[in-house]
C-alpha positions, 0 to 999 in steps of 0.5 A, spaced: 766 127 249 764 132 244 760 132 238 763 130 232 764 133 225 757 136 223 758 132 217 758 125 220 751 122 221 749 123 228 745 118 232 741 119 240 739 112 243 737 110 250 740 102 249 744 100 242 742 093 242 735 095 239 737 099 232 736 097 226 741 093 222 738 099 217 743 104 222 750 100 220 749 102 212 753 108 213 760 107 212 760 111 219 755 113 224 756 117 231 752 114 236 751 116 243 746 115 249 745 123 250 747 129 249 748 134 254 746 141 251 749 144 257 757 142 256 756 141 248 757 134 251 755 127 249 754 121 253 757 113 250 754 107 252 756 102 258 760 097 257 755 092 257 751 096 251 757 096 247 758 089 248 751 087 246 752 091 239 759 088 237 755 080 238 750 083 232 755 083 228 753 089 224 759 093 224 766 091 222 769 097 227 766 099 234 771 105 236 769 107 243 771 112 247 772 109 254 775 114 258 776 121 259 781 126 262 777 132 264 781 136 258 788 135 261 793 130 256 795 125 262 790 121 266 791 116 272 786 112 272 782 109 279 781 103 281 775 100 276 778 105 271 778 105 264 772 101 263 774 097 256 767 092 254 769 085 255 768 084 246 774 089 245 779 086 241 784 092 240 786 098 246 789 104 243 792 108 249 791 116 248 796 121 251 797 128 250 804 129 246 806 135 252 806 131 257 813 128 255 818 129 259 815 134 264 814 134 271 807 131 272 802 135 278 794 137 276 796 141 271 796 136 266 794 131 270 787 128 272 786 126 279 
């Protein structure tokens, strides 16, 4: 994942069990476990950790990224993959438009 928009609130947290109620005032806040300055890349949470927040009840929406695909538009997932929090009520799965009827290799897949 990659920083969002600079004009949405920006938080880094180890565990987001422990934040303030205070923190869900906002009508949208980015939450993340680290920031890798390296990549321009950004860390979520476990799916226990993600699990543990939606229990508190302070947000109505918890949009969590659950896996990614190394930039490519299709991926072909392993076995303990994709890792959804148990708390999750709805799954959105995301392709890439260009991948549609074309042939698949590691061009456009991962793995």
């Amino acid at each position: 994942m990659y920083l969002p928009d600079e004009n949405i609130p920006l938080l880094m947290c180890c565990d987001p069990a422990h934040l303030p109620a205070a923190v869900f005032a906002s009508p949208i806040c980015a939450c993340y476990s680290a920031w890798q300055p390296s990549n321009g890349k950004v860390r979520g949470f476990l799916p226990q950790q993600v699990d543990a927040l939606a229990q508190r009840h302070y947000a109505d929406i918890l949009l969590v990224e659950a896996d990614g695909s190394q930039g490519l538009p299709l991926k072909a997932t392993a076995l303990h993959e994709p890792c959804i929090p148990v708390s999750s009520r709805c799954v959105i799965a995301v392709t890439g438009g260009q991948v549609l009827a074309r042939p698949l290799g590691p061009d456009n897949v991962h793995r």
